[in-house]
C-alpha positions in Angstrom: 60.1 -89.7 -114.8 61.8 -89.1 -111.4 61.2 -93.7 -111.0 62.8 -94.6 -114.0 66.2 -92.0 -113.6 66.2 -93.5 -109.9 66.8 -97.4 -111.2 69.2 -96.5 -114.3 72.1 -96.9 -112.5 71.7 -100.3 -110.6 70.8 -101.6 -114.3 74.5 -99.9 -115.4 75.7 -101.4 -112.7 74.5 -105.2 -113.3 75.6 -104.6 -117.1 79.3 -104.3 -115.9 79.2 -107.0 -113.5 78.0 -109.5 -116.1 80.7 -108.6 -118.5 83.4 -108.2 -116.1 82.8 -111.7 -115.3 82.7 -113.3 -118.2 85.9 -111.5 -119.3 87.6 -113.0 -116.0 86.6 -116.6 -117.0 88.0 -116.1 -120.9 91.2 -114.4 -119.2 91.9 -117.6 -117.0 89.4 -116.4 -113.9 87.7 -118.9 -111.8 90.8 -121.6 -111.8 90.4 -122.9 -115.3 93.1 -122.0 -117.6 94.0 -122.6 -120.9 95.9 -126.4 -120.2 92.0 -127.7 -119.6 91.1 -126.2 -122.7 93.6 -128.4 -124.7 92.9 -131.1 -122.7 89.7 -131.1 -123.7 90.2 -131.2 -127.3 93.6 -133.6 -127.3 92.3 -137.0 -129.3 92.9 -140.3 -128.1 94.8 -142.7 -130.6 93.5 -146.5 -130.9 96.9 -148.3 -131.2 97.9 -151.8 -130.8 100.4 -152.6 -127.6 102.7 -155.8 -126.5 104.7 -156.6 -123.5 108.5 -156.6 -124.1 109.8 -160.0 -122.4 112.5 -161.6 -121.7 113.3 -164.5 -124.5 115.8 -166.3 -126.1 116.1 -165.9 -130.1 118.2 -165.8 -133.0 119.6 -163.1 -134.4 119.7 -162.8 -138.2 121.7 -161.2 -141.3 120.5 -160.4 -144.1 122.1 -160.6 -147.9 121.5 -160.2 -151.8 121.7 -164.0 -153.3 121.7 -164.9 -156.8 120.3 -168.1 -157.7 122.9 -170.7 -159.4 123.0 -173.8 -161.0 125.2 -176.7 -159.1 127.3 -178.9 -161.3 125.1 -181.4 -163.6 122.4 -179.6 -162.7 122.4 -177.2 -165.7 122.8 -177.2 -169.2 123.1 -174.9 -172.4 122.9 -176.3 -175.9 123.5 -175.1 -179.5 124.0 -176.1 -182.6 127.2 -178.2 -183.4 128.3 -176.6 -186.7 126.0 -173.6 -188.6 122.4 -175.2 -189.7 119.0 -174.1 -190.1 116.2 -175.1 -187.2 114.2 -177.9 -188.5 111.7 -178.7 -185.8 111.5 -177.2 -181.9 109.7 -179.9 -179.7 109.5 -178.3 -176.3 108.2 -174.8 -175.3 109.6 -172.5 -171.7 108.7 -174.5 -168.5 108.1 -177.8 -170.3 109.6 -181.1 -167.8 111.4 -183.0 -169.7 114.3 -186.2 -168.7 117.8 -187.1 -170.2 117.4 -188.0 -173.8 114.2 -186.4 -175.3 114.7 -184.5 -178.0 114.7 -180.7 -177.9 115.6 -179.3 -181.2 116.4 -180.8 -184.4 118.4 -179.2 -187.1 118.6 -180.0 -190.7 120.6 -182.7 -191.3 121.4 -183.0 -194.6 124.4 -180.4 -194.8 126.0 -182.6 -191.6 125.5 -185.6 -192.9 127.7 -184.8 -196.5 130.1 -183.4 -194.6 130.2 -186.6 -192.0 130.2 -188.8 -195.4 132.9 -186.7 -196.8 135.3 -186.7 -194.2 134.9 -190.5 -194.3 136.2 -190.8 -197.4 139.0 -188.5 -196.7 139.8 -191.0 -193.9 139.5 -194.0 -196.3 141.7 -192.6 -199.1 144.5 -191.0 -196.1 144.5 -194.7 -195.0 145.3 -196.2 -198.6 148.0 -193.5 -198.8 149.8 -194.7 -195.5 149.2 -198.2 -196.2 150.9 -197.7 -199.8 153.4 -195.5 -198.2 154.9 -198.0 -196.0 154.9 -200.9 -198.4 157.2 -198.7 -200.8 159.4 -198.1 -197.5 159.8 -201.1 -197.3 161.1 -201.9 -200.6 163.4 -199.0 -200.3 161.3 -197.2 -203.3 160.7 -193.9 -200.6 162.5 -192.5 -197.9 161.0 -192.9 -193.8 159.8 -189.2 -194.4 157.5 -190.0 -196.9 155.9 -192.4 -194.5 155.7 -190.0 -191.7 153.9 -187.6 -193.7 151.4 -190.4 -194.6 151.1 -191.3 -190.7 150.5 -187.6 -189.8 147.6 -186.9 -192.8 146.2 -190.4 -191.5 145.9 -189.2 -188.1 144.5 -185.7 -189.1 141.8 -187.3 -191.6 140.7 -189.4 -188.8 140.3 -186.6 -185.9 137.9 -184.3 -188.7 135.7 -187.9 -189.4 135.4 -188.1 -185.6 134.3 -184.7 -185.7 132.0 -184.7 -188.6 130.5 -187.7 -187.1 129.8 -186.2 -184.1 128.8 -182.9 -185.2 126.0 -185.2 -187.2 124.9 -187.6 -184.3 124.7 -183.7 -182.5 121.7 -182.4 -185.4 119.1 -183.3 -183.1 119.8 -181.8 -179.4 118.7 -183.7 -176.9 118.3 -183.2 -172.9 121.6 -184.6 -171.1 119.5 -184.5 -167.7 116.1 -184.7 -166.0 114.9 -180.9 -165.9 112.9 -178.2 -167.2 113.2 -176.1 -169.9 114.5 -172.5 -169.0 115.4 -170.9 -172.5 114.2 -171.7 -175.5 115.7 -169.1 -178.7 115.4 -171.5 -181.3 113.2 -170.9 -184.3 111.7 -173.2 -187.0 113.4 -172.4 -190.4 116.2 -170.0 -188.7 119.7 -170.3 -188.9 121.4 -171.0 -186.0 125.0 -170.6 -185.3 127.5 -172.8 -182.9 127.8 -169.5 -180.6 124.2 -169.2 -180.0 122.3 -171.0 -176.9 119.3 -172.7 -178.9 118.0 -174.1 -175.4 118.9 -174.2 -171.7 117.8 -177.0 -169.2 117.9 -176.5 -165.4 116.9 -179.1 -162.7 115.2 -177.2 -160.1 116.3 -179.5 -157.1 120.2 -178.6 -158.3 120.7 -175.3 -157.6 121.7 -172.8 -155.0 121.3 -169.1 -153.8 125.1 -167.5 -153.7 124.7 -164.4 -151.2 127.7 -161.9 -150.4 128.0 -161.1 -147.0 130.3 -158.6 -145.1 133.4 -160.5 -143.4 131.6 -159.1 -139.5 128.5 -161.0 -140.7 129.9 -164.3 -142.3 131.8 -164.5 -139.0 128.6 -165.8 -137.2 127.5 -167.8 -140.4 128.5 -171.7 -140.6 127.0 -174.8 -142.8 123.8 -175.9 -141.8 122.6 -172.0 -140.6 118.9 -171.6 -141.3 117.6 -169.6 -143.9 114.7 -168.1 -145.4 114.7 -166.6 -148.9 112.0 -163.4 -150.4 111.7 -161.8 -153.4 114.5 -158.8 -153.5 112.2 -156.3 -154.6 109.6 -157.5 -151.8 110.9 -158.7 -149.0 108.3 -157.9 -146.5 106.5 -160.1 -148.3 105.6 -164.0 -147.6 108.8 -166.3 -148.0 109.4 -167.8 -151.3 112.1 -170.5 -150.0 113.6 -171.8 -147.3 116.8 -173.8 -146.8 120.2 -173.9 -145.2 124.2 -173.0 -145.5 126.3 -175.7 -147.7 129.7 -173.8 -147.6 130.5 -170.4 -146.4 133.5 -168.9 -148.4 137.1 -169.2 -146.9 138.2 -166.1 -148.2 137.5 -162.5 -149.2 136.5 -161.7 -152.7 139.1 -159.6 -153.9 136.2 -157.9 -156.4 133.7 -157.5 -154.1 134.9 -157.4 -151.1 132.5 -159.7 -149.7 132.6 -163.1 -148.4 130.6 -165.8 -150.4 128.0 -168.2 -148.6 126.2 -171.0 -150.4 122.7 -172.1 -149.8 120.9 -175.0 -150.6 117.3 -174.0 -150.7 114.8 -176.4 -149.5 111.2 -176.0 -149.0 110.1 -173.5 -152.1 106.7 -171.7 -152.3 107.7 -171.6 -156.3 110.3 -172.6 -158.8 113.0 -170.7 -158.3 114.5 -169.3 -161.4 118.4 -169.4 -162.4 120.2 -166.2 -162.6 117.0 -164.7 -160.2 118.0 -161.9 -157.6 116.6 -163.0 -153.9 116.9 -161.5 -150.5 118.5 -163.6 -147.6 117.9 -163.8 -144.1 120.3 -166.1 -142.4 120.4 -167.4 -139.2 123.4 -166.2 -137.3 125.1 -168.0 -134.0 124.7 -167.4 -130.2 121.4 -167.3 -129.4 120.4 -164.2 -127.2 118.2 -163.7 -124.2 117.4 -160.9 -123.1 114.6 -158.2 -123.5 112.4 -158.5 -126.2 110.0 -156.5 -128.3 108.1 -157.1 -131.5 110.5 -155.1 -134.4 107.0 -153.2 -135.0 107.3 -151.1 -132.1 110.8 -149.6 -133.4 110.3 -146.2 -134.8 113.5 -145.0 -136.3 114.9 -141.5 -135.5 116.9 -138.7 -137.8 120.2 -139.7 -136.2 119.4 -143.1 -137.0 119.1 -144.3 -133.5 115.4 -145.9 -132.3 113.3 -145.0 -129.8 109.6 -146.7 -128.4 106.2 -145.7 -127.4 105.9 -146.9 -124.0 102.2 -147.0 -122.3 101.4 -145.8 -118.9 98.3 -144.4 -117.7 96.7 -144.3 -120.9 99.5 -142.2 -122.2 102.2 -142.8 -124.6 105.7 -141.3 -124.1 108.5 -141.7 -126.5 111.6 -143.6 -125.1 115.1 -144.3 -126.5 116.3 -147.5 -126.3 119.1 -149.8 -128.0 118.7 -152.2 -130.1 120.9 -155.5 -130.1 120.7 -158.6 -132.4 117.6 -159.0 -134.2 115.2 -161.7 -135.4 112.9 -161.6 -138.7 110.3 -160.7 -136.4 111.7 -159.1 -132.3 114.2 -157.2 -131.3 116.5 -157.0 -128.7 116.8 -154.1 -126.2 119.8 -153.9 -124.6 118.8 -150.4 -122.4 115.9 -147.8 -122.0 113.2 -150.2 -121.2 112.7 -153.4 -118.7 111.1 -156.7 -119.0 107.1 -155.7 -118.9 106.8 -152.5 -120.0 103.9 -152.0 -122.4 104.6 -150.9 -126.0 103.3 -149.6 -128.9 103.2 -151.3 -132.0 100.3 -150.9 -134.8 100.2 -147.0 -134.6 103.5 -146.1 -133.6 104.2 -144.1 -136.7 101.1 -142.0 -136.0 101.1 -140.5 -132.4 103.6 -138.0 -130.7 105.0 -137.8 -127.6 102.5 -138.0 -124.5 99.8 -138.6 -126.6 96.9 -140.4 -124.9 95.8 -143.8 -126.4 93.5 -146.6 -126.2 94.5 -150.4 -126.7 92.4 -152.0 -129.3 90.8 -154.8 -128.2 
């Protein structure tokens, strides 16, 4: 008994000094404090980087275009006089060339009338003729053969028209197209103020973008210019092409300076009255310090600012952005030719986050 009361108080005593301890290392003890802990546990982001350089490009503007027939290049048809739809010989996208026939209407209600008004003519010429022979034997009065002259004038201007209204009862292609719009339906009834069918030549048309008067400023004829679907235009170009004209004057309506382009290469057919985004190539190439638009991340002010890569660590930096390509960007201050940036990922880290370059 007297042994075992002698040791209980060196076991006490080791008890504390264990616990004492091990509270001193959890309280920031032995020189580790709580910054290694988070260092510890801080990720490391796989992001993609490139090296802003110094380059020359050209800077862009972009604009909403609508796509528009040229002269010659387009044309609606409809039915000369009232008539039912006798036959439809093409269907939506079909190619067709000046003089096929399109649609033919009947052609028996356009002929009587182009017969009738030629007897109308006939008998309004007997009348003059008969009118001018009694004139001259004093039977009528000049008048009489003035009013013969202007019934013989009018009887021929409604045969001219009810011949042509007739030669017009089958609608034919008055250029070398394809067919855009087709409304026209067998055994209907169509009417002189309804398009029956619409033919467009697809190498005659143009893309009519509104630009601001700062931006038309730097646009001329012959500008580059590369055209994407408005709804998608991150997407893969649909067109290219070039400036014809740019507008000499403001729209009063819009406000907007026109600019005409003449689309060239075309992934696809390009559709009349279509809605396409522009991106034009402005004047005065710049040179200066360039990075991939990728590594932009866009603040709340609406100012820009970069993930720049040093050490393995990222830290956010402003910068300011000048004129601006489909593809770089200019940076007129916060970082130098060289510097190492982030661009796949740079929506996904924070400041001073550490990274590693995918290789």
């Amino acid at each position: 008994m007297t042994l075992a009361i002698r040791f209980r108080p060196l076991a006490v005593a080791a008890v504390l000094t264990l616990v004492l301890t091990s509270a001193c290392k959890r309280s920031g003890g032995g020189g580790e404090g709580e910054g290694g802990d988070e260092a510890a546990v801080m990720p490391t982001v796989a992001v993609g980087t490139a090296t802003a350089q110094l380059q020359s490009f050209m800077p862009t503007v972009r604009a909403i275009g609508v796509v528009s027939p040229t002269p010659g290049g387009y044309a609606e048809l409809s039915a000369p006089a009232p008539a039912r739809v006798s036959r439809v010989f093409v269907v939506v996208g079909q190619p067709v060339h000046a003089g096929d026939e399109l649609v033919a209407l009947d052609a028996a209600p356009l002929e009587a009338a182009a017969s009738g008004a030629t007897a109308s003519l006939d008998a309004a010429q007997r009348a003059y003729d008969r009118a001018v022979e009694l004139s001259r034997e004093g039977i009528v009065a000049r008048k009489a053969v003035d009013q013969a002259a202007a019934d013989l004038a009018q009887a021929k201007s409604a045969a001219v028209a009810a011949r042509h209204t007739y030669a017009l009862s089958t609608l034919r292609s008055p250029i070398d197209g394809v067919v855009t719009r087709l409304a026209a339906v067998t055994g209907a009834t169509a009417d002189p103020s309804q398009v029956l069918v619409a033919v467009a030549d697809p190498t005659a048309i143009a893309v009519v973008a509104q630009l601001s008067p700062d931006d038309a400023r730097d646009v001329h004829p012959g500008s580059a210019v590369t055209l994407y679907e408005k709804d998608n235009p991150a997407a893969d170009p649909i067109a290219t092409g070039t400036v014809s004209t740019v507008g000499a004057a403001i729209d009063t309506a819009t406000r907007a300076v026109p600019v005409r382009v003449r689309p060239g290469h075309t992934a696809r057919p390009l559709r009349i009255g279509e809605t396409v985004t522009a991106r034009i190539t402005t004047s005065g190439a710049a040179r200066g310090v360039s990075i991939p638009s990728d590594a932009l991340v866009p603040d709340s002010a609406g100012s820009f600012h970069v993930f720049v890569v040093k050490g393995g660590v990222a830290r956010a930096t402003p910068v300011e952005v000048g004129a601006r390509s489909d593809s770089t960007a200019e940076i007129t201050r916060g970082i130098a030719a060289g510097a190492i940036v982030v661009t796949s990922g740079a929506y996904g880290i924070e400041d001073s986050a550490k990274v590693v370059v995918r290789r």
